[in-house]
ROPANU-233455 format. One line per 8 residues: number of its first residue (from 0); their letters; for each residue x, y, z of N, C-alpha, C, CB. Coordinates in Angstrom, 3 decimals, decimal comma, always signed. Glycine has a CB too. Example, Ala and Ser with C-alpha at 12.3 -4.5 7.8 and 13.67 -1.06 7.14 Angstrom:
<sites>
0> AS> +13,190/-5,690/+7,800/+12,300/-4,500/+7,800/+13,200/-3,300/+7,800/+11,308/-4,473/+9,046; +12,850/-2,250/+7,080/+13,670/-1,060/+7,140/+12,900/+0,030/+7,870/+14,084/-0,598/+5,725
</sites>
This chain:
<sites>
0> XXXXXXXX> +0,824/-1,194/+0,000/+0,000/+0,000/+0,000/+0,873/+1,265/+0,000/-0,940/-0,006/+1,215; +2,043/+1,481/+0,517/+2,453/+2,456/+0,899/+3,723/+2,660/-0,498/+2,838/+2,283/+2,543; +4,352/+1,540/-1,146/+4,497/+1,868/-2,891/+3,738/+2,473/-3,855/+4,560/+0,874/-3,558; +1,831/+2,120/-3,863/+1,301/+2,936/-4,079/+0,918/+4,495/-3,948/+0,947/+2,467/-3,973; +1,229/+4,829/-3,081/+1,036/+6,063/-2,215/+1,967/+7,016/-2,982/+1,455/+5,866/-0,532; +3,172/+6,247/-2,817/+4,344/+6,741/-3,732/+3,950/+7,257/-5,112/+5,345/+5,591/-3,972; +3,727/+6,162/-5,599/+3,466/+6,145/-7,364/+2,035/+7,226/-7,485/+2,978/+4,097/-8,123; +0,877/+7,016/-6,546/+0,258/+7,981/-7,083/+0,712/+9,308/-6,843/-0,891/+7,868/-6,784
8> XXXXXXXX> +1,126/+9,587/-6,129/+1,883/+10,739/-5,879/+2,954/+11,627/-7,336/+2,842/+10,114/-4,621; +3,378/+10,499/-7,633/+4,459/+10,632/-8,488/+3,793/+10,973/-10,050/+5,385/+9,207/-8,395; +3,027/+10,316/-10,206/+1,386/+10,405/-11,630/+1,152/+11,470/-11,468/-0,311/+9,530/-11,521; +0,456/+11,930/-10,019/-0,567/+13,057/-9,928/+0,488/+14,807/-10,705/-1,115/+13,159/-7,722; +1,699/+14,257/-10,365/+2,908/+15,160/-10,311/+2,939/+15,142/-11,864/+4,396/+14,588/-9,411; +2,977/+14,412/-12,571/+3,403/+14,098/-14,015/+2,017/+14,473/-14,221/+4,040/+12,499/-14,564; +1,057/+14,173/-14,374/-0,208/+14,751/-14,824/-0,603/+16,569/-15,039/-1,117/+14,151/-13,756; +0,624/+16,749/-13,933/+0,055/+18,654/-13,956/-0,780/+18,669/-12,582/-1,342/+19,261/-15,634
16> XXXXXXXX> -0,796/+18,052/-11,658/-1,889/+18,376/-10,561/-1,599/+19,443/-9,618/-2,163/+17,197/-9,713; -2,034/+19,958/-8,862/-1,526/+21,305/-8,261/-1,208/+20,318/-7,113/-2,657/+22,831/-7,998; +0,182/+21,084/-6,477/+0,597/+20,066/-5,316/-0,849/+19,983/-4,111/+2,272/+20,802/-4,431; -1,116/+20,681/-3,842/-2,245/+21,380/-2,822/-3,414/+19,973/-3,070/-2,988/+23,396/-3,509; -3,770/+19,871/-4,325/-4,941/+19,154/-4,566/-3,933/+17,621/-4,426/-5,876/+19,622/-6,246; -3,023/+17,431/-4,874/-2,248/+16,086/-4,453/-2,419/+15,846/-3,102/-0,715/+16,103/-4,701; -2,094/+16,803/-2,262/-1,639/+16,574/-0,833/-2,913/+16,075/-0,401/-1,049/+17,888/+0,048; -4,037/+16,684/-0,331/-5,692/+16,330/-0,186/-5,832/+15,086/-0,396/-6,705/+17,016/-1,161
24> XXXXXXXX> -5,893/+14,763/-1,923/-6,256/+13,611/-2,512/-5,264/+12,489/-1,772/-6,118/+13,747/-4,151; -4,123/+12,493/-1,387/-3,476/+11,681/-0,722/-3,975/+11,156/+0,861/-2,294/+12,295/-0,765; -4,342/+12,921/+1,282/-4,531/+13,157/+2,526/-3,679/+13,471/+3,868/-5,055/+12,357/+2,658; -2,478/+13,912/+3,128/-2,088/+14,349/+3,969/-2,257/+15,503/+4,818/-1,426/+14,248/+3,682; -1,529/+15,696/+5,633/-1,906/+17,026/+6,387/-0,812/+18,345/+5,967/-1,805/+16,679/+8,179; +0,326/+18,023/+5,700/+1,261/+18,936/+5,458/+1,801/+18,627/+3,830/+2,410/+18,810/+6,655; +1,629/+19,998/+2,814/+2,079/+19,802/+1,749/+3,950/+19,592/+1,067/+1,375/+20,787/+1,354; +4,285/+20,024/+2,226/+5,918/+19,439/+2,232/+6,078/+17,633/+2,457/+6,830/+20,298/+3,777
32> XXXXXXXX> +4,943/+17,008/+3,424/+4,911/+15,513/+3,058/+5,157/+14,806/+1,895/+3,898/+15,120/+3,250; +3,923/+15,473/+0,891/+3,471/+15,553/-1,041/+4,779/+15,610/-1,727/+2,476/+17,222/-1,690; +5,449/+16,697/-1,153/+6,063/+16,933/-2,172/+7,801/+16,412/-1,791/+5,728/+18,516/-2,532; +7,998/+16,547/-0,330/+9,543/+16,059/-0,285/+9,684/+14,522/+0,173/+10,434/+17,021/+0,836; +8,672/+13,866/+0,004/+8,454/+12,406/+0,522/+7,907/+11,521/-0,525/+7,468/+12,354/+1,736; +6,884/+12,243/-1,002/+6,160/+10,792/-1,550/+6,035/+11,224/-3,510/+4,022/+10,519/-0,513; +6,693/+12,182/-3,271/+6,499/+12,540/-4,499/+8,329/+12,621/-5,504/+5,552/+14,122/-4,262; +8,060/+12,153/-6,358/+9,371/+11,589/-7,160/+9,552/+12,009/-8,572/+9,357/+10,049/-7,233
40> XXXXXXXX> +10,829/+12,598/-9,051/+11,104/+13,362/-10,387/+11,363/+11,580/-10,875/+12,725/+14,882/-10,481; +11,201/+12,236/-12,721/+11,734/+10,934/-13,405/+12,526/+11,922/-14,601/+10,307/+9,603/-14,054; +13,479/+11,462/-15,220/+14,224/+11,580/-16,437/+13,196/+12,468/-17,545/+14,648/+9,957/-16,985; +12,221/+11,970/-17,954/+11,034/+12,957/-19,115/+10,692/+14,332/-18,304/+9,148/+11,981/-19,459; +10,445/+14,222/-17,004/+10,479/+15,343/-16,482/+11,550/+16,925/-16,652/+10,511/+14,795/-15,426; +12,168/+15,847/-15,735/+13,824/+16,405/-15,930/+13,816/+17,102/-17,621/+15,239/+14,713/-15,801; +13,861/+16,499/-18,263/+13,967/+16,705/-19,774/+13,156/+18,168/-20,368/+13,248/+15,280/-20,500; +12,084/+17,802/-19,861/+10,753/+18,657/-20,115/+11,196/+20,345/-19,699/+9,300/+17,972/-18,956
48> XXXXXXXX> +11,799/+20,237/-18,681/+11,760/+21,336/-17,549/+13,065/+22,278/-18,331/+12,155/+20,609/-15,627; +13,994/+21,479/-18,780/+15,383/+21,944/-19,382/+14,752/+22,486/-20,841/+16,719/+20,512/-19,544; +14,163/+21,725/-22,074/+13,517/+22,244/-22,885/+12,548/+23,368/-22,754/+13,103/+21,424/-23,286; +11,817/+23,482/-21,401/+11,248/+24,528/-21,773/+12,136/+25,925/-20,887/+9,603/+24,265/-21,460; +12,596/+25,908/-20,637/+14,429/+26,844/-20,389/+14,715/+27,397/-21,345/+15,917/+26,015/-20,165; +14,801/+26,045/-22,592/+16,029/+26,517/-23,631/+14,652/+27,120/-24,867/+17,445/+24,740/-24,364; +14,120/+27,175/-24,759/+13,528/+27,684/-25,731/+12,788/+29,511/-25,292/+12,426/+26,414/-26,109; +12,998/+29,175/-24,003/+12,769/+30,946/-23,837/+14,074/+31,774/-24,270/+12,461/+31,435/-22,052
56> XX> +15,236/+30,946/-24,939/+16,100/+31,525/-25,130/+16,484/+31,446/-26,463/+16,841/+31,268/-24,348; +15,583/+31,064/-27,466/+14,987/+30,453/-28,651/+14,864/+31,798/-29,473/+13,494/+29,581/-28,368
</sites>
């Protein structure tokens, strides 16, 4: 159960969800839980975040 917790966390993040509405939907009480615990970068992310950098410089 608590791998899950993880992973949805980690979706809700990749989906675009506002951390605020993650933290809820999880249920936690504190949004630093959401985000420095259960919530996890991946590589496409990473990627995403650098491309859209380099193109304001486009």
């Amino acid at each position: 159960m608590h791998d899950l917790r993880h992973t949805a966390a980690s979706l809700l993040k990749k989906l675009g969800v506002a951390p605020r509405d993650a933290m809820e939907i999880l249920g936690h009480s504190r949004i630093s839980v959401t985000m420095e615990i259960y919530t996890h970068g991946d590589e496409e992310s990473r990627e995403s975040a650098i491309r859209k950098v380099n193109d304001l410089f486009e």
